[in-house]
N, C-alpha and C positions, 0 to 999 in steps of 0.2 A: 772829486768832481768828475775823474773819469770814469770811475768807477761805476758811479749812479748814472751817468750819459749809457753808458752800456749796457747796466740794466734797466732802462726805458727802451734802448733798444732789442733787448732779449723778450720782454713784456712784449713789445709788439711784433716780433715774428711766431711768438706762443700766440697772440690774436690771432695771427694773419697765417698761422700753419693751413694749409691744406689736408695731412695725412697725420696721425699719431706719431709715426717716428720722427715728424718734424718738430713736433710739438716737445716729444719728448727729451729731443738731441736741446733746444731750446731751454726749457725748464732744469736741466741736468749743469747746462752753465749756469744757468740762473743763481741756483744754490750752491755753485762752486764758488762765484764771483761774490754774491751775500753773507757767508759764512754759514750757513744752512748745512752743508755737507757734514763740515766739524759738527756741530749740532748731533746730527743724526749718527755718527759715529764716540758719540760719547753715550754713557752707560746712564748718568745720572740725569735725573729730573726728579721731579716733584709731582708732575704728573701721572705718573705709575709707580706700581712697587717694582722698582729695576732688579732688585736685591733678589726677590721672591724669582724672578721670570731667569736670570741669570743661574739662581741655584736649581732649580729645574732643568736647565738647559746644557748644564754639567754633569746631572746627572744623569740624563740617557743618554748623552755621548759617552759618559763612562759604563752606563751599563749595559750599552752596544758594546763598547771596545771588550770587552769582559765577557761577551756571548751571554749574559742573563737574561734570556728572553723574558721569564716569571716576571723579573724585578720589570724589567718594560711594560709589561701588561700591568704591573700591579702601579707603576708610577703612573699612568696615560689614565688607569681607571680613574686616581685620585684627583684630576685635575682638567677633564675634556670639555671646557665651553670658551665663550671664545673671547671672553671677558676678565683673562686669566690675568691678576694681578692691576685691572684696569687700562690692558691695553688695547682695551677696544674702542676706549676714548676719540671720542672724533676729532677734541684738538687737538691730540699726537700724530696726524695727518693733517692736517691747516699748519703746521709751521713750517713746512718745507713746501717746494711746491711739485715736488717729485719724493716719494715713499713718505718713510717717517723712520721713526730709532731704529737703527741695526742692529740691535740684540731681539727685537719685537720679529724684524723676517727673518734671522736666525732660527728664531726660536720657533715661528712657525713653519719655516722650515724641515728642523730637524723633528717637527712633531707631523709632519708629513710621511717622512721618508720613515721614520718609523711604523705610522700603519701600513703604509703599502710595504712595507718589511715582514713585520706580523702576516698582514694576510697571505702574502706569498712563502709563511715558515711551513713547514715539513710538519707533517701531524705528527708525526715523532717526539715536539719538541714541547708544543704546546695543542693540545685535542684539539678538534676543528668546530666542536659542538662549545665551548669554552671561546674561541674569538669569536665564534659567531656571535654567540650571548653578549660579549664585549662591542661588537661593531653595532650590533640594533642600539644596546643598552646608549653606545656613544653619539651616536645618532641621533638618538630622541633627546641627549642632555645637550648636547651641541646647540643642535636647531640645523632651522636651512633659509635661507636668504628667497625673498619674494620681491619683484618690479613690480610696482601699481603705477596705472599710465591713468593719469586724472580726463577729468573731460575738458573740452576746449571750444568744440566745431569745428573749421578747418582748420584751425590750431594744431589738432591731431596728427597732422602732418610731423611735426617736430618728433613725436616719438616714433618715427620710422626709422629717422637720425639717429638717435639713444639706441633703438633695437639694433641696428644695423652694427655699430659701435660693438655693440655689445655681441654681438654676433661673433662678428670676423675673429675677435678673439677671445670666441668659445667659453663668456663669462656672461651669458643669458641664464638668468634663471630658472631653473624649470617649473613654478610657482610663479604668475604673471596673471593679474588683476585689472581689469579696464570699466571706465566708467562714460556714457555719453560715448564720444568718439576714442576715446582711450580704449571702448569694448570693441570696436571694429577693428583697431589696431590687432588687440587679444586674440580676438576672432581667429584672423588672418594669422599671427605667428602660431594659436594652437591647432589649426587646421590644415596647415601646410609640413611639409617634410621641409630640411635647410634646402635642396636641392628646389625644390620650386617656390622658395623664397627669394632666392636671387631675383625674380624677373622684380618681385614688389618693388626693389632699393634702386628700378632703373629709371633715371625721373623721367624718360620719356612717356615709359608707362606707365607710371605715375600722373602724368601733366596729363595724357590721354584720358584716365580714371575722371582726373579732374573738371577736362571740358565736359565730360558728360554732367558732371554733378551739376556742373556751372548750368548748363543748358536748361535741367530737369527746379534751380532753385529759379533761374527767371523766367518760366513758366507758370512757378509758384506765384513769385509776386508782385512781376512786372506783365505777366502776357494777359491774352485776353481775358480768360478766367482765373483769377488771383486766388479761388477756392484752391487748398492744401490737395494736394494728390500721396495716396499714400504707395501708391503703385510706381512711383516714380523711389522714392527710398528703397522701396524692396526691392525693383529691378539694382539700384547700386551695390546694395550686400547680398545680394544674389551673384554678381559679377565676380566679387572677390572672397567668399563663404561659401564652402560647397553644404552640398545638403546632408550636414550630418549632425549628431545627437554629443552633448559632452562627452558620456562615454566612449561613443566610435573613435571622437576627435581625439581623445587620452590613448586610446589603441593604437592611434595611427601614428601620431606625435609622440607620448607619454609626454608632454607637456599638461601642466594640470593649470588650466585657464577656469578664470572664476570672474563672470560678470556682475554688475550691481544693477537692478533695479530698483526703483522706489514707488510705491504704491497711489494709485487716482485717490483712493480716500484718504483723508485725514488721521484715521482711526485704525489704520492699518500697518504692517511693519515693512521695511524694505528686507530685502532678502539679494545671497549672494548666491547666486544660478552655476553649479559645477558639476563634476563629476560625481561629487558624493553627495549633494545636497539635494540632485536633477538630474540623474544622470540621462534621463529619456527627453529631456528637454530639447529642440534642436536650437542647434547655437544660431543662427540666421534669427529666428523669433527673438531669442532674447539679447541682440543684437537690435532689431527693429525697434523691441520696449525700450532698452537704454538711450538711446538714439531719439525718442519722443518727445523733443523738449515740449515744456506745457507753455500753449498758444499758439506753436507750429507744427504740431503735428496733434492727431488725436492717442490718447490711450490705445495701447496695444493689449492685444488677450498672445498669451504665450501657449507655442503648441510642441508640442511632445508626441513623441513615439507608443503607440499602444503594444500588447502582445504580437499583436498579427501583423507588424512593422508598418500598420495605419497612423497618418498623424491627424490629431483629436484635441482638443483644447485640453490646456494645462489648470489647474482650479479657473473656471470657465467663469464662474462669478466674479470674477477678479482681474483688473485691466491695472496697466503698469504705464509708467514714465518714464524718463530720464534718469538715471540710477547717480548721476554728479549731486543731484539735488537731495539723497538722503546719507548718500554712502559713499562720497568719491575715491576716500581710500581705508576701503576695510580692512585695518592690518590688524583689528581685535579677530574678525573671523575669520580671517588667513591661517593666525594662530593657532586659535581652536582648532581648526580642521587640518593644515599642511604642519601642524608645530617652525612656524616660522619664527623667528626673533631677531630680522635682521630683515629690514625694506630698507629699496633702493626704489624713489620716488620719480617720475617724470612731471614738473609741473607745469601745463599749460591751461589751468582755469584761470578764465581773469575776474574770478571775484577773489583769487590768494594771490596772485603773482603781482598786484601792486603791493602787497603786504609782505610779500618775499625776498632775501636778499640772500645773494650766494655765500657761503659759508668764509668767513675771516672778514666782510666787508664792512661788519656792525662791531663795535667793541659789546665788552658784558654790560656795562650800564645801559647802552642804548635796544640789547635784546631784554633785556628786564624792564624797560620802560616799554618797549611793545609789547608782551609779555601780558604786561598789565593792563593794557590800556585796550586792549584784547579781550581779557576777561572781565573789566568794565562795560565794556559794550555788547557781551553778550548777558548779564547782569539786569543791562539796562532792558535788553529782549526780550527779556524772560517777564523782568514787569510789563510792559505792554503788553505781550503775548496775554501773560493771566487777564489783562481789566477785558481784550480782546474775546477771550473764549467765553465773560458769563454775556456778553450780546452776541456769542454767534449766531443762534436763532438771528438777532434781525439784520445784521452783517457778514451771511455766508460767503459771499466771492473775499471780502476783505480778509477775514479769518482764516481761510484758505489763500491768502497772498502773506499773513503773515506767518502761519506755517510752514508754508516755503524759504521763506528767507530765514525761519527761527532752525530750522532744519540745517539749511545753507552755512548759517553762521557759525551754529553748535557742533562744528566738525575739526578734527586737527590736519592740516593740509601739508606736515610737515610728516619725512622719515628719520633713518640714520643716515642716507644719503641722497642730497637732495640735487636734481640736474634741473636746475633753474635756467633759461632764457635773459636774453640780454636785455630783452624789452621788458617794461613792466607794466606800460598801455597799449592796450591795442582797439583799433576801432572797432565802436561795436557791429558798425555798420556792415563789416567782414568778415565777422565769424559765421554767416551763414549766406555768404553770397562768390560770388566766382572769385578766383585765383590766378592770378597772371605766369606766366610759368619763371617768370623772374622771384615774384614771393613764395611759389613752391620750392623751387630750389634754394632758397635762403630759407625756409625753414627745417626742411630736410638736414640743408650743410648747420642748421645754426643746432639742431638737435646734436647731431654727431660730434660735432665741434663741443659743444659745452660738457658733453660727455667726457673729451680727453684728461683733463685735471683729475677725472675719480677713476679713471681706469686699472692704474696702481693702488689706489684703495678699496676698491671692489675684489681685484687679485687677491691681496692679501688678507681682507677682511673674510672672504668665503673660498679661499685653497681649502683650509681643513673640510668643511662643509661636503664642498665636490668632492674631492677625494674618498670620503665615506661612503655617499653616493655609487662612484664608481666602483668599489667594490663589491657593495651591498647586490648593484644589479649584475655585476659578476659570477656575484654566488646563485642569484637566481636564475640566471641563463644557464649554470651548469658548470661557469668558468671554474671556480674555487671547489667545486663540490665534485667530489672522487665515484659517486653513487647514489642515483637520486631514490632517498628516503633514508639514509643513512645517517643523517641530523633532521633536525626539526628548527623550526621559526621559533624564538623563545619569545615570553610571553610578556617583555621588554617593549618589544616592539608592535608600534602601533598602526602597522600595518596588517598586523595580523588580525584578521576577522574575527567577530565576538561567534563561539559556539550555537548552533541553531537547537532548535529545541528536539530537532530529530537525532541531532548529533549527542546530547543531553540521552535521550531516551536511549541510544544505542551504547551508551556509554556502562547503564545500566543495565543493559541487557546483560552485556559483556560480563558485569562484575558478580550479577545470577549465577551466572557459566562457571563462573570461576569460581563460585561456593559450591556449585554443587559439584563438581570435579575433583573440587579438594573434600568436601564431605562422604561420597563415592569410592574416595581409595585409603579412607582411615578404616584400620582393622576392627576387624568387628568380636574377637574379645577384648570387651571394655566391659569395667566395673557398673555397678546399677546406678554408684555415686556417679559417677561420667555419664551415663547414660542420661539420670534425673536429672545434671548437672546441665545436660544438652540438650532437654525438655524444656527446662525452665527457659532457657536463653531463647529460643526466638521468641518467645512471649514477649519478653523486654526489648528483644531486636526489633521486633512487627511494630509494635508503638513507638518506640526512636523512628522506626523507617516511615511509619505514617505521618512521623511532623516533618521528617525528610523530604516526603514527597508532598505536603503540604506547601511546606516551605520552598521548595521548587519551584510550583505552579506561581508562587505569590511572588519568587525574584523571576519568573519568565516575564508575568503581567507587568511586573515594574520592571525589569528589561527593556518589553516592547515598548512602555511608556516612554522609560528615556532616552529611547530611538527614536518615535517619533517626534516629541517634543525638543532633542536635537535637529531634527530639521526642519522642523516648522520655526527652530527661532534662528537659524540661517538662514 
């Protein structure tokens, strides 16, 4: 009896923390006083292979202890993602309410301190072009962790909270997705350095940001002219977006932000606006597109940077919306393009967050009954959508309202880790109208606040991830590297550029040079058979090298194809 009295009261100082270390000091008795602690200090369960992660975990402490670098590299080769044995399981972190099994951050641990051991060993010990190969190679099997900040309106506010969180201790991802107002959020952390980020997280300047908005939406739809002004949005992310292009913004940041828009026609695809998708794109424009919700705002045309650093329409034929409405969170084309496997979601759309519940809240029967009842409903979409499309001719605006919503439906609005809000309604009448600076700071605090519970599972779910990371850009700053050109990028890694067709042609130049250098210093008594013998052969050589060079032109043209067609379906 006093036991459960105490943790009711441990429950509600983890509510009512103000700071993480309160929360955390809180939750830490939590699990002492629950028996959670024992829990996480015992080896066995049934939910991972404990056996598998333990005997791995023996053996690089033994073959540290031992100095077998080799046997290190050749162990870390065989086993580097992050799902080693199942313990990347989400519910091996829902039973406690702080970490999860001690042999799991052991082991991530010691699989830490092992690469940054590696990469700081002595080329002496193990070649530097050999870990290289090994850190790309680990890199791209690993994966890397991506934040997708959904759309909301002034909901968007809450992921300042989550960013902020995420921030202070230096567990922001560098892969960060926004949709609707989730892109402004994006915008703002990929265009900003951490140093002039701080002013964002100040709510005064924040509530300041706000009364302007407030002022410019009743205007909109309370003052004398209720027509839509689109001059008033752009003045707001013009305020907090400087005028720069995804590329610039990844130069400045090396933040690699990726917006969603979704297309005015029907018949069209949405697309995720980045660095490598758009790079000449400026982020403000596709910011404004996201931001368009349809029926308050019109269709945006997106504008881009030309050669002569003019900005020019981006496919000018083509006007964009609200990017919540096709794509809220793209973590199939994150994927693709960042090799992510591992999102950490912000939800404030309120067409998922009545559908949403924080993680341990629903047992499994009752997430298998929504589950279901989920893909019933969108089942049942799908029929009306088809009887809908053979009368679109005589129901175009309807057709296009069920599009929207078969769009909206047909999407998964869940991650591996999801930072859900305590509300699950909210008035619709607010998501697009002023802000009191009482509900600005409660969402702000309720973003940052709901964040604290995953903070320790973000830590340990993506330590190895960073840590790779911060080698990798190590080696490419100069850190790691004794003399630059003295290793090469291996071809593991997909960071490295596909060869240009110039580079193709010089390559062959090259390898001319080097036949006819070597032909030039063979002595020249040779038999008539050698001689006939080296007549006949380029004959045979010239035809091989003409389907060679055939066959070159024909993998360049389908090269350039599957470049293009890469980013036209991003």
């Amino acid at each position: 009896m006093i036991t459960s009295r105490k943790l009711k009261n441990l429950e509600k100082q983890m509510a009512a923390a103000t700071t993480y270390e309160e929360w955390r000091a809180a939750a830490v008795e939590h699990d002492e006083l629950s028996g959670q602690r024992r829990w996480r200090e015992m080896d066995h369960s049934s939910q991972y292979d404990y056996a598998q992660i333990r005997l791995r975990l023996d053996r690089l402490r033994s073959l540290r202890a031992k100095h077998d670098y080799q046997g290190m590299l050749f162990t870390l080769n065989e086993g580097i993602h992050g799902n080693m044995g199942g313990m990347g399981r989400s519910a091996l972190y829902r039973q406690a309410k702080f970490g999860t099994k001690r042999l799991i951050e052991q082991y991530i641990e010691e699989v830490d301190d092992a690469l940054r051991f590696l990469a700081e060993l002595d080329s002496n010990e193990i070649d530097l072009q050999q870990k290289l190969d090994f850190f790309y190679r680990a890199n791209v099997c690993f994966g890397r962790s991506a934040l997708m900040l959904s759309g909301g309106g002034v909901l968007g506010f809450y992921h300042l909270g989550v960013v902020k969180a995420l921030m202070e201790r230096d567990l922001l991802p560098r892969v960060i997705s926004g949709s609707s107002a989730g892109s402004l959020v994006a915008a703002v952390v990929g265009t900003h350095t951490e140093k002039e980020l701080v002013r964002f997280f100040d709510p005064a300047h924040v509530h300041f940001e706000a009364e302007k908005e407030a002022s410019a939406f009743s205007r909109m739809f309370f003052g004398a002219n209720p027509s839509i002004d689109v001059s008033d949005l752009e003045k707001i992310v013009a305020r907090q977006v400087p005028d720069l292009t995804f590329e610039e913004a990844y130069d400045k940041t090396g933040r690699q932000i990726s917006i969603s828009v979704a297309p005015a026609e029907p018949h069209q695809r949405s697309r995720l606006l980045n660095a490598i998708t758009s790079p000449n794109v400026y982020v403000r424009s596709a910011v404004m597109a996201s931001c368009a919700v349809p029926g308050v705002f019109p269709p945006v045309m997106l504008m881009a940077k030309n050669v002569h650093g003019e900005a020019q329409p981006y496919l000018p034929t083509r006007r964009w919306v609200d990017g919540s409405i096709a794509d809220d969170l793209p973590a199939k084309r994150l994927s693709r393009l960042y090799s992510t496997n591992h999102h950490i979601v912000s939800m404030v759309n309120p067409i998922a967050t009545p559908f949403l519940h924080k993680e341990g809240e629903r047992g499994a029967m009752a997430r298998a009954l929504g589950t279901l009842g989920v893909g019933m409903g969108r089942e049942l979409l799908n029929f009306y959508r088809g009887m809908v499309q053979k009368e679109g001719d005589n129901w175009p605006r309807f057709n296009m309202l069920m599009h929207s919503i078969h769009a909206m439906m047909d999407q998964e609005y869940t991650g591996d880790i999801n930072i859900v809000p305590n509300f699950r309604w909210y008035n619709p009448a607010k998501i697009l109208s002023h802000l009191s600076e009482k509900d600005l700071l409660a969402l702000m605090e309720g973003g940052e606040h709901s964040t604290f519970p995953h903070i320790e599972t973000i830590r340990l779910c993506t330590r190895i991830s960073r840590t790779m990371e911060e080698i990798l850009q190590r080696f490419e700053s100069g850190d790691l590297r004794p003399e630059p050109g003295t290793v090469k990028r291996p071809r593991s890694s997909r960071r490295r550029p596909l060869p240009t067709r110039a580079d193709r042609e010089a390559l062959r130049e090259h390898q001319k040079q080097e036949e006819r250098e070597q032909s030039a210093g063979r002595s020249k008594p040779a038999t008539r058979k050698k001689s006939a013998a080296r007549k006949a052969a380029p004959r045979k050589k010239s035809a091989t090298s003409g389907k060679s060079k055939a066959a070159g032109k024909t993998g360049e043209t389908a090269s350039g194809k599957s470049e293009k067609s890469a980013r036209e379906a991003a």
